[in-house]
Every structure is written in C-alpha cells, then in structure tokens.
C-alpha positions in Angstrom: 0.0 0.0 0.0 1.1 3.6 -0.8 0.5 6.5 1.6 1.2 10.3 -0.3 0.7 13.3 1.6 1.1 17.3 1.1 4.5 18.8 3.1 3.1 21.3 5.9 5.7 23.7 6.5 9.0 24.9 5.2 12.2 23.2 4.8 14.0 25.9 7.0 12.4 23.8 9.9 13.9 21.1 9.1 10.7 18.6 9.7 10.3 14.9 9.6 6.9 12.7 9.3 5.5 10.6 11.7 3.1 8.0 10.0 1.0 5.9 11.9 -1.7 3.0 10.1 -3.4 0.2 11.5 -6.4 -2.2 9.8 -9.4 -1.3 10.3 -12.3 -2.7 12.3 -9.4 -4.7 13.8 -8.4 -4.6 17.7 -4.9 -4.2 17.3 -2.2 -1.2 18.1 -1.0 1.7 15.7 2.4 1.0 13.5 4.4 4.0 13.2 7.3 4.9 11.3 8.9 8.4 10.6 10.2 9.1 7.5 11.4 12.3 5.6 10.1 11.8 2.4 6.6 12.6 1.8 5.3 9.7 1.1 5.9 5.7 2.7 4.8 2.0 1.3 3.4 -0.3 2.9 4.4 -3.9 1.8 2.8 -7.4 2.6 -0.8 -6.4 3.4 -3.8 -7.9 2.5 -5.7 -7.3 -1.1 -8.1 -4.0 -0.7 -8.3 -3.8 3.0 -9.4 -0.4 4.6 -6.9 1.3 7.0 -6.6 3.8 9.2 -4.1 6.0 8.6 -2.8 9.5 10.3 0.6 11.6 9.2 2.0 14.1 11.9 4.7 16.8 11.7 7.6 16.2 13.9 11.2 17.7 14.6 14.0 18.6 17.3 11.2 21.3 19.2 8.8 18.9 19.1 5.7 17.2 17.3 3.1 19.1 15.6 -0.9 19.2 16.2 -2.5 16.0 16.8 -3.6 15.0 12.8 -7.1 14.1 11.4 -7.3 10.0 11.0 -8.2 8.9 7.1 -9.4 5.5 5.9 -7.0 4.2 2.6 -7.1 0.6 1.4 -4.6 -1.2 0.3 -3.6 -2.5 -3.5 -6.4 -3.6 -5.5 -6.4 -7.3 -7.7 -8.8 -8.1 -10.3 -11.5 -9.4 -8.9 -11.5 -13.0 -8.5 -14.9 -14.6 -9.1 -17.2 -14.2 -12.1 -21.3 -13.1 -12.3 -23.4 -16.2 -11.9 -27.4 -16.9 -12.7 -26.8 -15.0 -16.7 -29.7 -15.3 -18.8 -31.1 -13.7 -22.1 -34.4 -12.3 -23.4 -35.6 -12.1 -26.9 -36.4 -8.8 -27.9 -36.0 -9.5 -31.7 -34.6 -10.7 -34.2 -31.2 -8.3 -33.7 -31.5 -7.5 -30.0 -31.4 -9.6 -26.7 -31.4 -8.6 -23.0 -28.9 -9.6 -20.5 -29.2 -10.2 -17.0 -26.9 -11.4 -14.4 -26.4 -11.3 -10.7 -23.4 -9.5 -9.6 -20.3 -10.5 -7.6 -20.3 -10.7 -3.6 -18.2 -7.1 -2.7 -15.1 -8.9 -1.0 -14.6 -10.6 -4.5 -14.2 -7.5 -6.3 -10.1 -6.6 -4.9 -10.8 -3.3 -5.7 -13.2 -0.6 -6.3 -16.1 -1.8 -9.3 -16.0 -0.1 -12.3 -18.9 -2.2 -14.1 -19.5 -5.2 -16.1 -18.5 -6.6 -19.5 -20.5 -8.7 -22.0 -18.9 -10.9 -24.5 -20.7 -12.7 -27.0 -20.0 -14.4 -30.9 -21.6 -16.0 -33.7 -21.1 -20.2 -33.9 -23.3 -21.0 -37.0 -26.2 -19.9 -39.0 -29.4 -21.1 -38.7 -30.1 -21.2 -42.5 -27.6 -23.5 -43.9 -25.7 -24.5 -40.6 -23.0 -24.0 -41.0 -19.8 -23.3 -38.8 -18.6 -19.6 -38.0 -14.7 -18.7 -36.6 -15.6 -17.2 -33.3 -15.3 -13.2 -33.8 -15.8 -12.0 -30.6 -17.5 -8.8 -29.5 -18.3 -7.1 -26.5 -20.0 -4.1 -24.5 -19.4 -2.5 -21.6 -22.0 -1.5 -19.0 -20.2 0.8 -16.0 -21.2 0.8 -12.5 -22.6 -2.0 -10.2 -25.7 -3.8 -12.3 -27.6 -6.6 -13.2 -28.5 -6.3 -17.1 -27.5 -5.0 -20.4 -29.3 -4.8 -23.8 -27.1 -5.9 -26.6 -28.2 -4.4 -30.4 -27.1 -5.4 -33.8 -27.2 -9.4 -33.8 -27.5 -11.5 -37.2 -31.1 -13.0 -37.5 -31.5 -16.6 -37.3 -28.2 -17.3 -36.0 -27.1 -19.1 -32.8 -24.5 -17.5 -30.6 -22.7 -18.0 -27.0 -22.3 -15.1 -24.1 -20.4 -14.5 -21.0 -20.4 -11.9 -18.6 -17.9 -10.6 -16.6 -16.3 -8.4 -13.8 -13.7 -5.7 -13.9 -11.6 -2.9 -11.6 -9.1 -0.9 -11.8 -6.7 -3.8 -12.0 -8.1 -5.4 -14.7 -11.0 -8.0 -15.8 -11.6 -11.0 -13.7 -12.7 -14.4 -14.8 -15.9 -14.8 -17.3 -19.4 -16.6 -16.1 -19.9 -20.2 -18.2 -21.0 -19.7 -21.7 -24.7 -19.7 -22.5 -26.7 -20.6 -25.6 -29.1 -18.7 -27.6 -30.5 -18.0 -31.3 -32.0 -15.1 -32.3 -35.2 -15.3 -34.8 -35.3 -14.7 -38.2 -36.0 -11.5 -39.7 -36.5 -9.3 -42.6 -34.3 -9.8 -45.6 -31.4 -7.2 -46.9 -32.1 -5.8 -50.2 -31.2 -7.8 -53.2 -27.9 -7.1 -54.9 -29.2 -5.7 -58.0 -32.2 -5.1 -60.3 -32.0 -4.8 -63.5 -34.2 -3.7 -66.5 -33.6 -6.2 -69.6 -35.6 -5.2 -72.3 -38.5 -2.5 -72.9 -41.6 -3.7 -75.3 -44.0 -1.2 -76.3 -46.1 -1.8 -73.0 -43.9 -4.3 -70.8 -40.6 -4.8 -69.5 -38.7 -7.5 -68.0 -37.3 -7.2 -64.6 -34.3 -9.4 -63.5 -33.0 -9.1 -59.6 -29.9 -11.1 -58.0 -30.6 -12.6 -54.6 -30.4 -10.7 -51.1 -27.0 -9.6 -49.6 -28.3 -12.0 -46.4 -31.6 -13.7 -46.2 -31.8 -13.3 -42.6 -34.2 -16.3 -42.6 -36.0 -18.6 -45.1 -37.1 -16.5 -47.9 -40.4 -16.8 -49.2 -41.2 -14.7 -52.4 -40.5 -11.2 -53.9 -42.3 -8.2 -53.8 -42.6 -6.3 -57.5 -43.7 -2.7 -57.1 -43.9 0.0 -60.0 -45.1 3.8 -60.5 -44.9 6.3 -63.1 -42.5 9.3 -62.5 -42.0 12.3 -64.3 -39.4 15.4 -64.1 -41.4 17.2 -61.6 -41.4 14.6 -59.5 -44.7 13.4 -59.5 -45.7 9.8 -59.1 -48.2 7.8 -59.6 -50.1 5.3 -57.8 -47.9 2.1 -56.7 -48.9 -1.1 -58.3 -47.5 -4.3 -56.6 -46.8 -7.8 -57.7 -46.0 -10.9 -55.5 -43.8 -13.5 -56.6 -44.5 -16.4 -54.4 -41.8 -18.7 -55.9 -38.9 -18.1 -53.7 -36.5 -19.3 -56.8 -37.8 -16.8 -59.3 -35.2 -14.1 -60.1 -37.1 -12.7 -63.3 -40.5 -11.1 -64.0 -42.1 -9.7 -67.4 -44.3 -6.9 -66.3 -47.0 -6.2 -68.4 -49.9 -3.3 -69.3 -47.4 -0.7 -68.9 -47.7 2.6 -71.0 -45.6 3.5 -73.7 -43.1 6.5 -73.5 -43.4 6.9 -70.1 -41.2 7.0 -67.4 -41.5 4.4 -64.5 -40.0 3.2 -61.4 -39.7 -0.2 -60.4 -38.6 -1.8 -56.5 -38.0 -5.3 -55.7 -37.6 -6.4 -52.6 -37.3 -10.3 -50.6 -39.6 -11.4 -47.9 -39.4 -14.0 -45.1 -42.3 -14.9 -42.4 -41.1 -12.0 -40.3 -42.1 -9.1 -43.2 -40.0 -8.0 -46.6 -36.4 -5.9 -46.3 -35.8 -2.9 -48.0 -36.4 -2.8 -51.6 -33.5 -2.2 -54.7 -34.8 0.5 -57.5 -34.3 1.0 -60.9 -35.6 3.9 -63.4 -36.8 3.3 -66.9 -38.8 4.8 -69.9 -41.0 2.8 -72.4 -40.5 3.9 -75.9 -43.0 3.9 -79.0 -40.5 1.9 -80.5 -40.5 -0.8 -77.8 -36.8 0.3 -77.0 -35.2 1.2 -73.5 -33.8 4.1 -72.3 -32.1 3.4 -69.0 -31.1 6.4 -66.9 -28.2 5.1 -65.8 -27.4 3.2 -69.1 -28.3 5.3 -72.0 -25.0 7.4 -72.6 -27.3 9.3 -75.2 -28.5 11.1 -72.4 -25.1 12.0 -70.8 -23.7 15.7 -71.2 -20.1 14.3 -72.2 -21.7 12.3 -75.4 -24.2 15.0 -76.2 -20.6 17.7 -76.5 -19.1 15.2 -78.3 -21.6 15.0 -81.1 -22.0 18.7 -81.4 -18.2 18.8 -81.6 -18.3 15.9 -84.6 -21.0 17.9 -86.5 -19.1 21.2 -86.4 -15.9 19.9 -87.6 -18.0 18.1 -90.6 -19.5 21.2 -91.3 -16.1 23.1 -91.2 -14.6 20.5 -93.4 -17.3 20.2 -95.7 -17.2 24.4 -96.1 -13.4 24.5 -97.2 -13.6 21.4 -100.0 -16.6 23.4 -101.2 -14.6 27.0 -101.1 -11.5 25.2 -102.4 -13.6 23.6 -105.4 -14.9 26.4 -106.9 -11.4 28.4 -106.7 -11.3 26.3 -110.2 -7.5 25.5 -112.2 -6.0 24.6 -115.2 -5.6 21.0 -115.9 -3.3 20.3 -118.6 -5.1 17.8 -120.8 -2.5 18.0 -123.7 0.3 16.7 -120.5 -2.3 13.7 -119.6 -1.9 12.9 -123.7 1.4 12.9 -123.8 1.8 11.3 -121.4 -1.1 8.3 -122.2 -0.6 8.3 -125.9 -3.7 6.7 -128.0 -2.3 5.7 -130.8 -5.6 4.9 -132.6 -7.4 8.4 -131.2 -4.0 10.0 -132.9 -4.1 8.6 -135.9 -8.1 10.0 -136.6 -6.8 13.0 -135.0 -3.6 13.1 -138.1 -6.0 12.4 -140.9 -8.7 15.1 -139.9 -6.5 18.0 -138.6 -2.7 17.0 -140.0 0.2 17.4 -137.6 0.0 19.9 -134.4 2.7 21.6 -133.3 3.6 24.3 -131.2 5.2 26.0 -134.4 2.1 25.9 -135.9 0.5 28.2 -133.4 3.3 31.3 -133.3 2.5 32.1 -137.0 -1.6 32.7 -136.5 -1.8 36.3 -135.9 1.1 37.1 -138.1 -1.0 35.2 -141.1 -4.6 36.9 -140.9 -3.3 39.5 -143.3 -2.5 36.9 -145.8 -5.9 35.3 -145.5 -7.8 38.0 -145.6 -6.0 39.3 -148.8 -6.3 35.8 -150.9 -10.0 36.1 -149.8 -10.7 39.4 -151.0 -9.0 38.9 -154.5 -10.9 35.0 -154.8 -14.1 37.3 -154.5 -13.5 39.7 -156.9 -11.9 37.1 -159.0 -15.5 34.9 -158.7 -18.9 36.0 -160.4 -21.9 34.2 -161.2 -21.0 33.5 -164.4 -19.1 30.8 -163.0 -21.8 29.1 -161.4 -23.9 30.0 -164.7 -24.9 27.0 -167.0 -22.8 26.1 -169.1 -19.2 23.9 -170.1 -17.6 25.1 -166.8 -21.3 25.6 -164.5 -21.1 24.9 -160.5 -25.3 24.0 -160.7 -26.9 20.8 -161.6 -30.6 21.2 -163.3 -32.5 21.7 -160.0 -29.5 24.2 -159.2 -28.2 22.6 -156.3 -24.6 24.0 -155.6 -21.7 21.3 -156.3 -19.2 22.6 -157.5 -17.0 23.3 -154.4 -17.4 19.9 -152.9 -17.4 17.6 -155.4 -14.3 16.9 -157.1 -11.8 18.5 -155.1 -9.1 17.3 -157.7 -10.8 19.6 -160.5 -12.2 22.7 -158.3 -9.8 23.4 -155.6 -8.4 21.3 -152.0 -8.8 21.9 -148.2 -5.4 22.6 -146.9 -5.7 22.2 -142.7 -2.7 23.7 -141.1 -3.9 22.7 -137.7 -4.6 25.5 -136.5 -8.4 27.8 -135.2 -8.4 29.6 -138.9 -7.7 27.9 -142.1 -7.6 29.1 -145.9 -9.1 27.9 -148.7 -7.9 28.8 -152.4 -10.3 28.7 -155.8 -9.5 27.8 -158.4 -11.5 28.7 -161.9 
C-alpha cells in the first residue's frame, strides 16, 4: 500500500513525518514509522483492505498538532470470481437482454468499475454452417444486473459471457450460455436490373439478397410512373410467391413513359428494404435506362456537337477550295497516255499539231484575208452560170465546191483555229 501526503511547512524547519496506520475494524495497536520523504509504502498487506491512517509533523522542538485519521485501502487485484445466474431475453430478431447477478463485494479486490459482456456468432441457422468465433463485447459501468445488446444477425445461434472488472483489470468470465435469435427481414437484393423494354412491358431481373436473414419466401414487385417534376403515380404491386424466381415480365405498362420499379425479398417475419431501378418505355419498344443510355449524358451530347461542327467546317473549305477552279493540262495527260488509234483520226482530220504551228496565227490573218478578197473579186456568177464550166446541176443545187476537189480546188488544214481555202477557176 502507498500512503502520499502534502508537506506542511518549510524546509528551514527542518521537519520529519510521523506516520501511523493500523487495519481497520481490527483490535490491534497503531504501526508508526517516521520518515522524511513525503510519502511511505506499505508492503505485505492484505488485497483492498481499509486502514486507518494518520501523518504528523515532527522535529527537534517537538511534534506538531495531533492530525485528522483517514481511511486508505490497500492495493487492489482483479477481482476474483465471475457473475453467476446469466440469462437472455428475446427482444427481436437483432436484439437480446442480458441479466446477471453481480459478484459478492469482497470478491471485487478493488473498487467496481462495471460489467462486461462478450458474445460471438457459432453458425447460421439457414444452412448451418460453422462460423470462426469473432468475438464482441460491450461495456456496462457501475454495479448492475443487465444490459441490452443491439445489432445481432437473424436466425443465427450465438454463445455469451459476462464478466467483472476494476481498476486492476477484468476478472474471470461466467460459463458460456446458448441462444439463437429469430429470423428477420431480408437485406435488399444485390441488383435489379431492366432487360428489355416492349412497347407496353418490360422484363425485370434481380440477384438474390445480400443475407436472407431467414428462409425466404417470395419477392415483392412494385412500379409507378414518374416524371421530371417529381410526380408519381399510384404504386402497383406484384408478389412473386416462388422463392426461386429471379425474373418477371411486367406487363400493361404505357408506352413513352417513365417508370420506377422496386424489388424487394420477404421471409415470415415481413419484406427488407427494396432495390430500385428507373426506366422509360419507348414507341418503338426500346429502352432508355437512366443510368445506361449514354445518349442522355452531357459528355456524349458535346461530343456529337463537336463531330458535326468539324463536318460542317470541313465540308465548307472542299466546297470554297472547289470552286477556286484551275488549269488541268489535258494536252500533258496525252502525252503522257498516248492513244495511238485516237492519234491517228486526230492526223488524218487535222494533219500534224505543233507548237510551231501556233506562233505564226496572228502574223497570217493578213494573208488570209488578202487571198479572200482577191478570190471574191476574181469569182462571179457567171461561174456558177450553165454552161461547159457551171457549178449548178438542173435543179440548181450548188456542187461545184465539194465535189471533185481534184478539179475545183483542195482543203489545206494547217492545224490551226483559222484555215484558208484557195479557188481555183
């Protein structure tokens, strides 16, 4: 045991402490011992026993006032016996009460902070089987008899123990007890999903419950229109009594209309909370999911807008670009294809081009123009008159200058845009 106390006086007086102790509710004389420190242990007494205690000021002139006695106890243990007569009450399916009767005072070694319960899953009541022990636990201070312990699995069997504890530590547990909690409503199911959209029904598909919590017995279907201004309309339900059934083809819906839809699993004890899903019936019989269709994300709409300007943009400059116009050099592309059969006609109607050909055109009007003046005033109609050397048949049809180009006169082509044509008498 450790006895501290406060120093009374200056050091200049150069004090010593007597201390003085003795057990309490015991017959027996006062031990003393004086020390100059200001504080003195106490070894080899017994486990949280109350003592009487008194500290007095003492030195060479004398001993001080006569001091004020004070109760101490000595060391504390963890206690050393464990809560008997534990039971449990049902409250529901996730909740239990604990009771217990406490521990007898002189087993506590110590002052009594409170209790402790323990408890952990062994199996589930569904399929059986085996669970490692993951042990929990909750605290209930000061000195009482029960405890209400929250947040069990349904339909699962688990073990408890109760316990003491101090200062010192926790002392032993009670023995184990046995109990299963009821089943209960179901978790929602992992997923609902919308398949396909007709013109007025739609197939549903759902994946089973995160935990049953008990023995499932059907689904519940529920649907209702919705609309941007968050209206709804009336919820329709649907029970699906086959416990197996993941799927269901809803029908008599309306077409281009928005709905929701909720699914959620049921046991004896009532039905969990249910998994949604948002959809919208098309005239086509298509489906537009909301969290599916990208068509209806902002990213895809910027890209498309983005697409059709740069089409546009691209389309503008071939068309600005095309009708800028240019040369293209056909005589190049014939030289450089030759057709020898489209050359030959080409010989024999025009005779031989050249580029020589061309640079004497202007220079040769003047020429032209003279031998066509003197042919006309050289011509008259008596040359086209009846007669030996007559141009006119008897109906007077004109002849003369294209028949018989041997006798009349000859079609010189020099290949070029103006060509002349000499008469001959």
């Amino acid at each position: 045991m450790l006895i501290r106390w406060e120093p009374c006086c200056d050091e200049f007086f150069r004090l010593e402490y007597k201390v003085s102790w003795r057990q309490r509710g015991v017959e027996a004389d006062w031990n003393e011992e004086t020390v100059k420190k200001h504080s003195l242990t106490l070894r080899n007494t017994p486990t949280f026993v109350p003592y009487e205690i008194k500290v007095q000021a003492v030195n060479n002139l004398g001993s001080g006032p006569e001091p004020n006695v004070t109760v101490g106890y000595s060391g504390e243990d963890v206690p050393d016996a464990a809560p008997s007569g534990v039971s449990v009450d049902i409250v529901n399916s996730t909740l239990v009460k604990v009771f217990w009767f406490g521990i007898p005072r002189d087993r506590v070694r110590g002052h009594l902070r409170g209790y402790k319960v323990r408890w952990w899953k062994t199996k589930s009541m569904l399929d059986g089987k085996r669970h490692h022990p993951e042990k929990h636990f909750l605290t209930f201070v000061g000195d009482r008899n029960y405890g209400m312990i929250p947040g069990l699995e349904p339909f699962s069997e688990f073990r408890l123990t109760v316990l003491a504890y101090n200062a010192k530590g926790d002392g032993p547990e009670s023995s184990p007890i046995v109990f299963e909690t009821p089943e209960g409503v179901p978790e929602q199911p992992r997923f609902l999903r919308i398949l396909n959209f007709d013109k007025d029904s739609v197939t549903l598909l759902w994946g089973l419950p995160k935990k049953a919590n008990g023995h499932l017995t059907g689904y519940i279907l529920q649907y209702q229109i919705i609309n941007e201004t968050h209206e709804i309309g009336p919820l329709n339900d649907v029970s699906v009594t086959n416990r197996s059934t993941l799927s269901w083809r809803l029908s008599g819906l309306s077409s281009s209309t928005k709905y929701k839809f909720y699914v959620k699993a049921c046991t004896v004890k009532g039905c969990g909370k249910p998994v949604t899903e948002e959809g919208l019936t098309m005239a086509q019989g298509t489906y537009a999911g909301i969290y599916d269709g990208i068509s209806t994300q902002g990213w895809f709409i910027g890209l498309m807008c983005a697409i059709a300007l740069l089409t546009l943009l691209l389309l503008t400059i071939c068309f600005v670009r095309r009708n800028k116009g240019g040369k293209y050099s056909v005589k190049e592309k014939e030289d450089l294809h030759p057709d020898p059969e489209a050359q030959s006609i080409k010989d024999e109607i025009f005779g031989e081009y050249s580029d020589s050909d061309e640079k004497p055109l202007k220079g040769s009007l003047q020429s032209i123009n003279g031998d066509i003046k003197a042919t006309e005033s050289a011509d008259s109609l008596v040359d086209y008159g009846e007669g030996e050397h007559g141009m006119f048949n008897e109906d007077g049809s004109f002849i003369g200058a294209y028949s018989g180009s041997k006798e009349k006169g000859s079609v010189e082509s020099t290949g070029s845009s103006t060509a002349t044509f000499p008469l001959h008498a």
